[in-house]
C-alpha positions in Angstrom: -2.8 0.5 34.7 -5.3 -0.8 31.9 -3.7 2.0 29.8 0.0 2.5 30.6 0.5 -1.8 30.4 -1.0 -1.3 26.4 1.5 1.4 25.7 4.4 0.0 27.8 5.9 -3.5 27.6 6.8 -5.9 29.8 10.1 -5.1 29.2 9.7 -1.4 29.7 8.0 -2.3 32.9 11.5 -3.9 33.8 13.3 -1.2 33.2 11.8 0.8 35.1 11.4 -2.1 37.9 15.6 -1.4 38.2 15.6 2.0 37.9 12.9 1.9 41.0 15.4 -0.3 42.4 17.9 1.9 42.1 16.2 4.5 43.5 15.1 2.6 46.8 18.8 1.7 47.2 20.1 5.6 46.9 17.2 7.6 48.8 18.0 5.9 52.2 21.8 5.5 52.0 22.4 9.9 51.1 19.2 10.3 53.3 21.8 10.0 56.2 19.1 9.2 58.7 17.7 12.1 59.1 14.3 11.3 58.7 14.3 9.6 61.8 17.0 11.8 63.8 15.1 15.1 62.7 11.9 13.6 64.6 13.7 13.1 68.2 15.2 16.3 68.1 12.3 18.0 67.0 10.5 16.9 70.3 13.8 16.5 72.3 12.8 20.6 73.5 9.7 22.5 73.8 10.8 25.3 71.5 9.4 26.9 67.9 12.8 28.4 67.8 14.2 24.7 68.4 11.5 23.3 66.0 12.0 25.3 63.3 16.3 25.0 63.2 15.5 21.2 63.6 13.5 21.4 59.7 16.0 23.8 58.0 19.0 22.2 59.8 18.2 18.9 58.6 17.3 20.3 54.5 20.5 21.7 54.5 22.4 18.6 55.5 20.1 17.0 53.3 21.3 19.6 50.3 24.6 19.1 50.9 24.4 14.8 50.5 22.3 15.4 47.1 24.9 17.4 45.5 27.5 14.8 46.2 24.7 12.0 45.5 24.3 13.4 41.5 27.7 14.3 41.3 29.0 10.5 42.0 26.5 9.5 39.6 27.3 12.1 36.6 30.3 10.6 36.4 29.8 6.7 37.0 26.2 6.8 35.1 27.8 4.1 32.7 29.4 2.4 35.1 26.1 2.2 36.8 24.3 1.1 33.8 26.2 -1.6 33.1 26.2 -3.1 36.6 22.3 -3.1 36.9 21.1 -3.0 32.7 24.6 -4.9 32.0 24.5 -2.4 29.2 25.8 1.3 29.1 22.5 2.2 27.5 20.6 3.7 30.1 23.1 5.7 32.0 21.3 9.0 31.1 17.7 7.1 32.7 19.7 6.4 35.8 20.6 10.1 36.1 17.1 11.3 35.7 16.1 8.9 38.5 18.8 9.8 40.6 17.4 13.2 40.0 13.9 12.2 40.3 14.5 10.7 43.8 16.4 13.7 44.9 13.4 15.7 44.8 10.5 13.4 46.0 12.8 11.1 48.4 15.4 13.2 50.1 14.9 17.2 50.1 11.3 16.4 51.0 11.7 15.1 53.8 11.9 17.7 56.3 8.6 19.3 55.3 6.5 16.0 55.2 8.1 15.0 58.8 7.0 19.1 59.6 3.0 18.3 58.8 3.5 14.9 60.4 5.0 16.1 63.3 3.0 19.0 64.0 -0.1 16.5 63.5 -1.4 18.2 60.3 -3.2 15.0 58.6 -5.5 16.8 56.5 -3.1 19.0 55.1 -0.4 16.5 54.5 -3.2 14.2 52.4 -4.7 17.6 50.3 -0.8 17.9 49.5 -0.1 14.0 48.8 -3.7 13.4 46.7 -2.6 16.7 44.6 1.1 15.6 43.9 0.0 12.4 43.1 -3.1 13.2 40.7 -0.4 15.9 38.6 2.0 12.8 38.9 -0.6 10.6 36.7 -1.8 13.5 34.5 2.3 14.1 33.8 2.6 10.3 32.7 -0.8 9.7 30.9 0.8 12.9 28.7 4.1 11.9 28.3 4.0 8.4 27.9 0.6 8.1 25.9 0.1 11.5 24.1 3.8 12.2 23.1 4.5 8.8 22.9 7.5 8.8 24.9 7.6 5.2 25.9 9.9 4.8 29.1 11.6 8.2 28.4 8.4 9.8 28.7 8.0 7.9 32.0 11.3 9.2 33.3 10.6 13.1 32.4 7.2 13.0 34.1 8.6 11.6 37.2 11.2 14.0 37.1 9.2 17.1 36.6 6.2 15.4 39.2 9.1 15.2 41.5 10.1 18.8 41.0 6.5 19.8 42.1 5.6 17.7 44.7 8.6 18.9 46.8 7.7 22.3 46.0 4.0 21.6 47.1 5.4 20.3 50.6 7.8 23.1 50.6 5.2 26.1 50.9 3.8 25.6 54.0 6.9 25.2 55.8 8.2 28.2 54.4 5.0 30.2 55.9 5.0 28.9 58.9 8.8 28.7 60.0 11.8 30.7 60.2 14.8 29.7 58.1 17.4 29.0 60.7 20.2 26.6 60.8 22.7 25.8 63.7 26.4 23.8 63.6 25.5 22.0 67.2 22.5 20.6 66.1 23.7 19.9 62.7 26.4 17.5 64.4 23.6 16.1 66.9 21.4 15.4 63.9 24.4 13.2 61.9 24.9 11.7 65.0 21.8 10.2 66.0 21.0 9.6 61.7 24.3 8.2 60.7 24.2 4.7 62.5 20.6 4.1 60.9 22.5 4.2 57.2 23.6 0.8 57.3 19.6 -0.3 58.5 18.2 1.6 55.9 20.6 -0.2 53.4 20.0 -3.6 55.2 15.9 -2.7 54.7 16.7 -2.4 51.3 18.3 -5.3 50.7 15.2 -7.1 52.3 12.7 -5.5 50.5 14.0 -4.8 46.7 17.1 -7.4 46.6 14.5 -10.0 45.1 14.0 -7.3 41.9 17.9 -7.2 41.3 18.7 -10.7 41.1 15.6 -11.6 39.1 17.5 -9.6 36.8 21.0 -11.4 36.8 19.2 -14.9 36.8 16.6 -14.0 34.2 15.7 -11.4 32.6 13.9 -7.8 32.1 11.2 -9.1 31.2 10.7 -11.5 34.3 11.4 -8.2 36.3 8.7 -6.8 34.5 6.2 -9.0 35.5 7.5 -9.3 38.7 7.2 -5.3 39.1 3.5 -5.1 37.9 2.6 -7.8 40.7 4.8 -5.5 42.9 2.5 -2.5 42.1 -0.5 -4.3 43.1 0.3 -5.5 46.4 1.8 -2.1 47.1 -1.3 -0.7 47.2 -1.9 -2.1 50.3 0.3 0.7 52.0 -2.5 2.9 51.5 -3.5 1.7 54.2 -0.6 0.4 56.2 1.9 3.2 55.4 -0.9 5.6 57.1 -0.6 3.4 60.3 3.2 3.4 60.2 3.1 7.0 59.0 0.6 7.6 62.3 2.7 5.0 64.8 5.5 6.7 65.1 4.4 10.0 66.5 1.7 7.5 68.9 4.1 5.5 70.7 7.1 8.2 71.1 4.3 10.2 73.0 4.4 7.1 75.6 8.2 8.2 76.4 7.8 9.1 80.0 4.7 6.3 80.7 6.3 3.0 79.2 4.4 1.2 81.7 0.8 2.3 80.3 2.9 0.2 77.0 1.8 -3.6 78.2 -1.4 -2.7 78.5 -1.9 -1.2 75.1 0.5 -2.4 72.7 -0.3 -5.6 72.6 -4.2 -5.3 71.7 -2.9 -2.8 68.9 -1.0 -5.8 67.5 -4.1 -8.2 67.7 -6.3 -5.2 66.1 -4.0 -4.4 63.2 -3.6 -8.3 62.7 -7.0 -8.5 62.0 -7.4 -5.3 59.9 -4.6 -5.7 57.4 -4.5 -9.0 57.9 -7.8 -9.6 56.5 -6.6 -7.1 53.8 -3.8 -9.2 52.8 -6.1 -12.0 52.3 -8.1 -9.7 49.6 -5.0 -9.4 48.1 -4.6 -13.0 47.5 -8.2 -13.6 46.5 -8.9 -10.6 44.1 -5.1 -10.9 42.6 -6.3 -12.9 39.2 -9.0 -10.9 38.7 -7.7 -7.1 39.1 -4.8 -8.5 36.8 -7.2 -9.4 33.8 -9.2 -6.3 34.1 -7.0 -3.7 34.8 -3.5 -4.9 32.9 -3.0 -6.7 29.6 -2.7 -10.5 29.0 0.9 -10.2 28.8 0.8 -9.7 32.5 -1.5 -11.7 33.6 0.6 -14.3 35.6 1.9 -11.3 37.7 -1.3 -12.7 40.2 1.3 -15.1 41.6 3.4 -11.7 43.3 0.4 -9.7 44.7 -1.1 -11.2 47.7 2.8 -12.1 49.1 4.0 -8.6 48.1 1.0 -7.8 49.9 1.9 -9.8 53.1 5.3 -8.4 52.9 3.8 -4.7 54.0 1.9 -6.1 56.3 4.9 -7.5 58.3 6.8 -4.0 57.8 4.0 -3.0 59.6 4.1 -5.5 62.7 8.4 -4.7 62.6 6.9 -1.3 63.2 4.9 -2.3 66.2 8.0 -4.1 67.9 10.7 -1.5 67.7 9.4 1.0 70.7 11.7 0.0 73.0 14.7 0.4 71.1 13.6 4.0 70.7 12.3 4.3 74.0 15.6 3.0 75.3 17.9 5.1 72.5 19.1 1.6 71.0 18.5 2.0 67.5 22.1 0.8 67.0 20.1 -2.9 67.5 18.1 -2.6 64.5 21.3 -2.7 62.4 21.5 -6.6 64.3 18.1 -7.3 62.9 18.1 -6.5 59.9 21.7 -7.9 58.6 20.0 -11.1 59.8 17.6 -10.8 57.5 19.4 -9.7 54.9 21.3 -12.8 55.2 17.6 -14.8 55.0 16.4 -13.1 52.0 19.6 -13.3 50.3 19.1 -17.0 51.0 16.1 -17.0 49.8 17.1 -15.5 46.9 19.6 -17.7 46.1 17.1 -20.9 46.6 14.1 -19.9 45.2 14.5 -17.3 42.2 16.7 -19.5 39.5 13.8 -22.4 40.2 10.8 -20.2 40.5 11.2 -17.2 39.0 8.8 -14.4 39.9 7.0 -16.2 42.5 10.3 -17.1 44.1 11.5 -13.6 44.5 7.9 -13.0 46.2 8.2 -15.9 48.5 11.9 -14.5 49.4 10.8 -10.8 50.0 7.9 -12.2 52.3 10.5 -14.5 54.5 13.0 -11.5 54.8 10.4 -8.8 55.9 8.6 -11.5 58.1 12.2 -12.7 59.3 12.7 -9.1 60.4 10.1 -8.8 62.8 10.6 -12.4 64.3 14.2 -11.2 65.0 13.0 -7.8 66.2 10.3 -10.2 68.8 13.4 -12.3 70.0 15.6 -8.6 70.1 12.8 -7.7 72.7 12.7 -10.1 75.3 16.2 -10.4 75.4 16.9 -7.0 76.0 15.7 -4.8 79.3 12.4 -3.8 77.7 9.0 -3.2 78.9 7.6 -6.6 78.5 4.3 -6.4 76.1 2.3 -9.9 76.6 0.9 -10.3 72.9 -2.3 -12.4 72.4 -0.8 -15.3 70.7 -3.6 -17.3 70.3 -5.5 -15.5 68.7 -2.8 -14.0 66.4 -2.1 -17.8 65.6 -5.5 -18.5 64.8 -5.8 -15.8 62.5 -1.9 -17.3 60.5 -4.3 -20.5 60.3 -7.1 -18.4 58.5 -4.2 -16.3 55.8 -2.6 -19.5 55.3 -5.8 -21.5 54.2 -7.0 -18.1 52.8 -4.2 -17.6 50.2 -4.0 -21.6 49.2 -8.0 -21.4 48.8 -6.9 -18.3 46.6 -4.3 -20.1 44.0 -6.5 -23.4 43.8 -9.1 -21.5 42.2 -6.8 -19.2 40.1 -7.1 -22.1 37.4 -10.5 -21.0 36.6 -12.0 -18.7 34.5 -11.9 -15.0 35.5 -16.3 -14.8 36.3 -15.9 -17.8 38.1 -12.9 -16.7 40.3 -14.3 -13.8 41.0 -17.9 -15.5 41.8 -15.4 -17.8 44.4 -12.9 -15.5 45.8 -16.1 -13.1 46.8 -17.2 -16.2 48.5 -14.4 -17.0 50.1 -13.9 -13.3 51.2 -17.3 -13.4 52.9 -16.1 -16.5 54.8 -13.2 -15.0 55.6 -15.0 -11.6 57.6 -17.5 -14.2 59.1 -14.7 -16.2 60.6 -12.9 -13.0 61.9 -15.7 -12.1 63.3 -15.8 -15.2 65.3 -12.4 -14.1 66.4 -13.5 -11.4 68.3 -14.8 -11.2 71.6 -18.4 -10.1 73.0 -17.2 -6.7 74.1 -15.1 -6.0 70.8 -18.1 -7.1 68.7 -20.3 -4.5 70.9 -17.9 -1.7 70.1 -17.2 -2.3 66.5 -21.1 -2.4 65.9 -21.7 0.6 67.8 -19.3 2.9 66.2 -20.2 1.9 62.7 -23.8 2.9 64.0 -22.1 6.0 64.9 -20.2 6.7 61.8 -23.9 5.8 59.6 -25.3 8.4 61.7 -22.9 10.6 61.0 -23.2 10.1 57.1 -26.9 10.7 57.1 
């Protein structure tokens, strides 16, 4: 980041902010729901043979939608450009993005759910650290050495794109047989098709903010928007691995939903408190990652981070809610939810971003993903699910904490960077102490003994 915002402009930065856009809007709509209809009939029979149609089945289908995908946009590139860019200028960028996503969005998804599924963790982050580290080394040359500005950013990601799905590719071409079937082909578009319009609605929640920053200012706005973006992003390191690891978790509860209200709701507490806590680094540390690792231009992108940063962390408790739709094969009801909160965060949207700018399109992404999972919570109880008793309290008394956390956070933005930094690692401090309060005699007894476990281990 220290090097790409010298060479690249906030501006640039906004450009590629909407092409990113565009690319989040694309990947899920020609995706066709497979991702998630290739997992239940991938454990819907205990059969390699089954297994192994269920991956190629679903990269054909896959192939198929891409072709159309860059075919539509070959011929409405300029179109396109002027809708998002208002300008037929970057029509050929679009394409390349289209392209881009095409690779590391769509045709790769069969052969990361293949490692997922098959519960090959290890393999599946050797194959994501490599992608990503030939990723970096592809822009640091094209943009920096060649001087290729956003262009440069573009190619690499095209050509990084190219390999990463051919990295993900190899082991399920060892380990499986390339077969394809019609009847599961139509079982696969029938269970993925009515997820499309979720997807789309997901979209709208997370990246809508981005677009009409755009239309009520301008690229550059988006471009400090998208830097602040990228920094509370990061934060799916961490909760993208649990979402990533969820899935497969509670599906294996299928046939024992009762064991459910017994579990569920102390994984909710737990994951509060982990990412939560997070989330409030996020806040605190936001000034000063921004002076040392961006340019002064982008400084005020500190406003975005810690609220892009709580916006993961409620994809992640949407995540935790949505079992019983799949355990009761209602997935149709997440469509309900989310159109709700697209009509929130368009709100939002419409209140906040003319007055506020960047922090307004923050504040709206945070109320659209956190609407989400409060409509998904009602969606629960009225519906014939197993009923999970969550520990409200203490969930509620660690909002109090974030919410004092992140205004602590912005009142001492308005000093210098060493004394910011002197505060906000005060303030963290504070902020594990008083989580630790949180937790009871018996959770403090097991934390402590399996760190003493894990040091152990170490030495």
């Amino acid at each position: 980041m220290p090097i790409f915002t010298t060479y690249l402009t906030p501006v640039d930065y906004g450009v590629i902010g909407v092409l990113a856009f565009i690319s989040f809007l694309i990947a899920p709509l020609f995706g066709l729901g497979l991702g998630i209809s290739c997992g239940i009939a991938y454990y819907e029979k205990d059969s390699e043979t089954r297994k192994d149609q269920t991956i190629w089945t679903t990269f054909v289908l896959l192939g198929f939608s891409s072709v159309i995908l860059l075919l539509v946009t070959m011929i409405f590139s300029k179109e396109l450009s002027v809708l998002f860019f208002k300008s037929t200028t970057y029509n050929n960028f679009i394409i390349l993005s289209v392209l881009t996503s095409i690779f590391n969005s769509i045709l790769i998804q069969p052969f990361t759910l293949k490692l997922q599924l098959d519960n090959k963790a290890k393999l599946y982050v050797v194959l994501f650290v490599i992608a990503n580290v030939v990723t970096l080394i592809l822009n640091l040359f094209f943009v920096i050495i060649l001087k290729r500005g956003v262009w440069g950013w573009v190619e690499s990601g095209l050509i990084s794109g190219l390999i990463t799905l051919v990295l993900f590719a190899i082991p399920t071409l060892k380990y499986t047989k390339f077969a394809v079937t019609y009847d599961l082909a139509k079982e696969l578009i029938k269970l993925g098709l009515p997820l499309v319009p979720s997807f789309f609605f997901l979209f709208v929640i997370q990246h809508s903010s981005r677009y009409m920053l755009e239309r009520y200012h301008d690229l550059q706005a988006v471009g400090i928007f998208t830097i602040g973006y990228n920094f509370g992003l990061a934060i799916n390191l961490g909760v993208g691995s649990f979402t990533t690891a969820w899935y497969p978790y509670f599906t294996s509860f299928m046939n024992k939903q009762e064991e459910t209200k017994f579990i569920f709701n102390r994984i909710l507490t737990y994951y509060t408190y982990g990412f939560g806590t997070l989330v409030i680094m996020f806040f605190l540390f936001a000034k000063t990652a921004l002076i040392l690792l961006t340019q002064p231009q982008f400084y005020t992108a500190y406003t975005v981070v810690g609220f892009i940063a709580l916006s993961q962390f409620f994809i992640g408790v949407f995540s935790l809610l949505v079992p019983g739709i799949y355990f009761n094969k209602e997935t149709k009801y997440v469509n309900y939810v989310q159109v709700l909160s697209c009509i929130v965060v368009l709100l939002l949207n419409w209140l906040l971003i003319p007055r506020f700018a960047v922090i307004g399109a923050a504040l709206a992404t945070v109320g659209g993903v956190g609407s989400m999972a409060f409509f998904q919570y009602l969606l629960n109880n009225y519906r014939p699910y197993v009923k999970i008793e969550y520990e409200w309290i203490r969930l509620l008394k660690f909002a109090g904490l974030l919410i004092l956390a992140a205004a602590y956070a912005f009142y001492i933005a308005r000093y210098s960077w060493k004394l910011n930094l002197a505060l906000s690692l005060s303030g963290f401090i504070i902020t594990l102490c008083i989580v630790w309060t949180f937790l009871t005699a018996a959770e403090k007894t097991l934390l402590i003994n399996k760190l003493h476990i894990g040091v152990k281990i170490n030495v």
